[in-house]
C-alpha positions as a Markdown table, in Angstrom:
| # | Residue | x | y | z |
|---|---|---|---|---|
| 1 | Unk | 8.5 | -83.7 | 43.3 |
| 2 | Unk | 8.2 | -79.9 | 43.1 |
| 3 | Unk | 9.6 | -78.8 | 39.8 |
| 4 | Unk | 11.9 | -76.1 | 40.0 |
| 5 | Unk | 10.9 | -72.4 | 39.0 |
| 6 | Unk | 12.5 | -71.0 | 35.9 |
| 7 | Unk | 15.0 | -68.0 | 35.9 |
| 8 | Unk | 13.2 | -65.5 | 33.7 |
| 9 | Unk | 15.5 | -62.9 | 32.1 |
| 10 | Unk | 15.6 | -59.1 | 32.7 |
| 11 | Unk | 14.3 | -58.1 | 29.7 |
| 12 | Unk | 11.7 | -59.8 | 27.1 |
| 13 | Unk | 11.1 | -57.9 | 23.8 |
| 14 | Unk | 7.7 | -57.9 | 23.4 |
| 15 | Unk | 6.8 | -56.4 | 19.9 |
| 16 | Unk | 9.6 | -54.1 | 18.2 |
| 17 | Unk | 7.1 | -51.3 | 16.3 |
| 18 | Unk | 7.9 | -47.9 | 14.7 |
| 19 | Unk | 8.6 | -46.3 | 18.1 |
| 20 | Unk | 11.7 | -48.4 | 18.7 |
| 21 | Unk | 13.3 | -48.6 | 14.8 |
| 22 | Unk | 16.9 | -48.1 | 14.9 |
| 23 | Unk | 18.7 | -46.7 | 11.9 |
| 24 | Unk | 22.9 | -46.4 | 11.4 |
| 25 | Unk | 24.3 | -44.3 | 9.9 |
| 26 | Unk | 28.5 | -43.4 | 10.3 |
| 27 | Unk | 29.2 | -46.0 | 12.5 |
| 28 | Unk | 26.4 | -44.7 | 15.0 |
| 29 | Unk | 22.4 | -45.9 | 16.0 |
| 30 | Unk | 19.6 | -43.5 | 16.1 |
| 31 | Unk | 16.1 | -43.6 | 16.7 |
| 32 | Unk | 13.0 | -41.3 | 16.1 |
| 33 | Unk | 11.7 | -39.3 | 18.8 |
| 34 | Unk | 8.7 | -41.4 | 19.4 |
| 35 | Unk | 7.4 | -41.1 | 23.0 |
| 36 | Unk | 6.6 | -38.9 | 25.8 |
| 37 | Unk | 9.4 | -40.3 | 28.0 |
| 38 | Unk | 11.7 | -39.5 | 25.3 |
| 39 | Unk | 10.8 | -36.3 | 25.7 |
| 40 | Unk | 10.9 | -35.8 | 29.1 |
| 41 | Unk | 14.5 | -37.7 | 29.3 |
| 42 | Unk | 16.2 | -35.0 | 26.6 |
| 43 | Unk | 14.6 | -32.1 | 27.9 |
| 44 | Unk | 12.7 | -31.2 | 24.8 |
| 45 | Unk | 9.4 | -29.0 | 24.4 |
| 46 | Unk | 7.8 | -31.4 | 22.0 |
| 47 | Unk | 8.4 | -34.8 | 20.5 |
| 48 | Unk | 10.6 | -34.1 | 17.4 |
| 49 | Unk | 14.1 | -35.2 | 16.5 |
| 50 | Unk | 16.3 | -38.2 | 16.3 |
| 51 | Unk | 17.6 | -39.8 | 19.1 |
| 52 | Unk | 21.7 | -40.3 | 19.1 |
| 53 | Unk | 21.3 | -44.2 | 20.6 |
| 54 | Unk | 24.9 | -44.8 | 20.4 |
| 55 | Unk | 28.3 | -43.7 | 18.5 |
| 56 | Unk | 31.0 | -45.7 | 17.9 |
| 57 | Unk | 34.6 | -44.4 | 19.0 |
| 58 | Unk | 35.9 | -44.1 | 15.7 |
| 59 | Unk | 33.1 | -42.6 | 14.2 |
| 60 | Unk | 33.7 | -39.4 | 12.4 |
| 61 | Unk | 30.1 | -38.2 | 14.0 |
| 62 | Unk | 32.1 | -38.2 | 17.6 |
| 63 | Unk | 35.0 | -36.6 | 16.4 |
| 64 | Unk | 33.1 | -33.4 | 15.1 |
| 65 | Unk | 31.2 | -33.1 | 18.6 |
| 66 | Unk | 27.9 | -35.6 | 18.7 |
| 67 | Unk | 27.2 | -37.4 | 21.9 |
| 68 | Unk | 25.1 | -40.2 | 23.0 |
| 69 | Unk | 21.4 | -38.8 | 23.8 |
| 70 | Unk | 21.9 | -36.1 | 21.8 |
| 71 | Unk | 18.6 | -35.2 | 19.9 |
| 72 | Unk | 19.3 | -34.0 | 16.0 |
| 73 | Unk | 17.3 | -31.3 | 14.9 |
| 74 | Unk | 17.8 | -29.9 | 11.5 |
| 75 | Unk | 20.9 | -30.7 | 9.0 |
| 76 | Unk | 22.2 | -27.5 | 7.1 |
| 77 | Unk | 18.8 | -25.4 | 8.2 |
| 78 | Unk | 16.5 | -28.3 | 6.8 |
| 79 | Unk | 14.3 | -29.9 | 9.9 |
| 80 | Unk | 14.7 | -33.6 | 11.1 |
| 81 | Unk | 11.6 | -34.2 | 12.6 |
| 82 | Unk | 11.6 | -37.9 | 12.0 |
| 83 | Unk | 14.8 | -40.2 | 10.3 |
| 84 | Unk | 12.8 | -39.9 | 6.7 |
| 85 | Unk | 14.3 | -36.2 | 6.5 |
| 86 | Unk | 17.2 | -37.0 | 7.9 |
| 87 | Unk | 18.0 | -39.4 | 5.6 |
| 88 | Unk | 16.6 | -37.4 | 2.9 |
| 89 | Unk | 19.3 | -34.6 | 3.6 |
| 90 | Unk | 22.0 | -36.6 | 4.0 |
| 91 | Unk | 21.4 | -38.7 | 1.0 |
| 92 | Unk | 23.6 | -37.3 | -1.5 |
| 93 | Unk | 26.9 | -36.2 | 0.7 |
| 94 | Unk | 29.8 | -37.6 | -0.2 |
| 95 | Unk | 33.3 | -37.7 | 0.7 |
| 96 | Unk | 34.4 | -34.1 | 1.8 |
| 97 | Unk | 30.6 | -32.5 | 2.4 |
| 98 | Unk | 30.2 | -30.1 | 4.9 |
| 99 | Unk | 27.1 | -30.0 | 7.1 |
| 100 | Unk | 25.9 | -28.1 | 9.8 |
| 101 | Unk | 24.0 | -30.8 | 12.3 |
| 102 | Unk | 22.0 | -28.7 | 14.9 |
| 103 | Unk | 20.9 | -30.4 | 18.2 |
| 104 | Unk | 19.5 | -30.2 | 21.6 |
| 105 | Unk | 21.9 | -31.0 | 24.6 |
| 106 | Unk | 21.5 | -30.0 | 28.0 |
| 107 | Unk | 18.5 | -28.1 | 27.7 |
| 108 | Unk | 20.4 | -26.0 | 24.6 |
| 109 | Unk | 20.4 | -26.1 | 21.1 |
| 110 | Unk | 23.9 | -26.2 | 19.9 |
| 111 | Unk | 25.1 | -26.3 | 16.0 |
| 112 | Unk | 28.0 | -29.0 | 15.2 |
| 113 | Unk | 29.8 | -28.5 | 12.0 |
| 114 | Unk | 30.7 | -32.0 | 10.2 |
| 115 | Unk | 32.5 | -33.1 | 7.4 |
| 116 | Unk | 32.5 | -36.2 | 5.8 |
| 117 | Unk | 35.3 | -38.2 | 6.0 |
């Protein structure tokens, strides 16, 4: 007999490195900017920035403006080159802090003001 020849799946994960972390934060997923097809894909000069991955519905990230592929730039002036600053900046807000969350859309930089819900 011939044995049969097994259905692969679409995707295998390989190896999940640095390039492909993904952090949460507010009920959303980001990544850093890591690759030059990220790049290319936002529109951005250079690779730098966090990734919006995904936002929940509810999240209080999506109510103040921030969409899906959106790339973060700076939080209130300070650069977000990589998650480690972001996090770093947003690490002491609390309930009722105001931020201004800078990012590239659509070949534009655009500033969304955000308070914490």
């Amino acid at each position: 007999k011939i044995a049969k020849t097994p259905t692969l799946p679409l995707f295998i994960i390989v190896e999940q490195n640095e390039d492909s972390k993904l952090y949460k934060w507010m009920r959303a997923e980001f990544k850093d900017m890591a690759t030059e097809g990220e790049r290319s894909a936002t529109g951005m000069s250079s690779i730098a920035g966090i990734i919006v991955i995904s936002i929940d519905n509810g999240s209080p990230l999506k109510k103040a403006g921030l969409q899906t592929n959106d790339v973060i730039l700076a939080v209130n002036g300070k650069n977000t080159d990589k998650w480690a600053d972001f996090a770093h900046e947003t690490s002491t807000v609390q309930k009722g802090t105001s931020m201004q969350i800078r990012i590239f859309r659509d070949q534009r930089e655009y500033t969304v003001p955000f308070t914490v819900e």
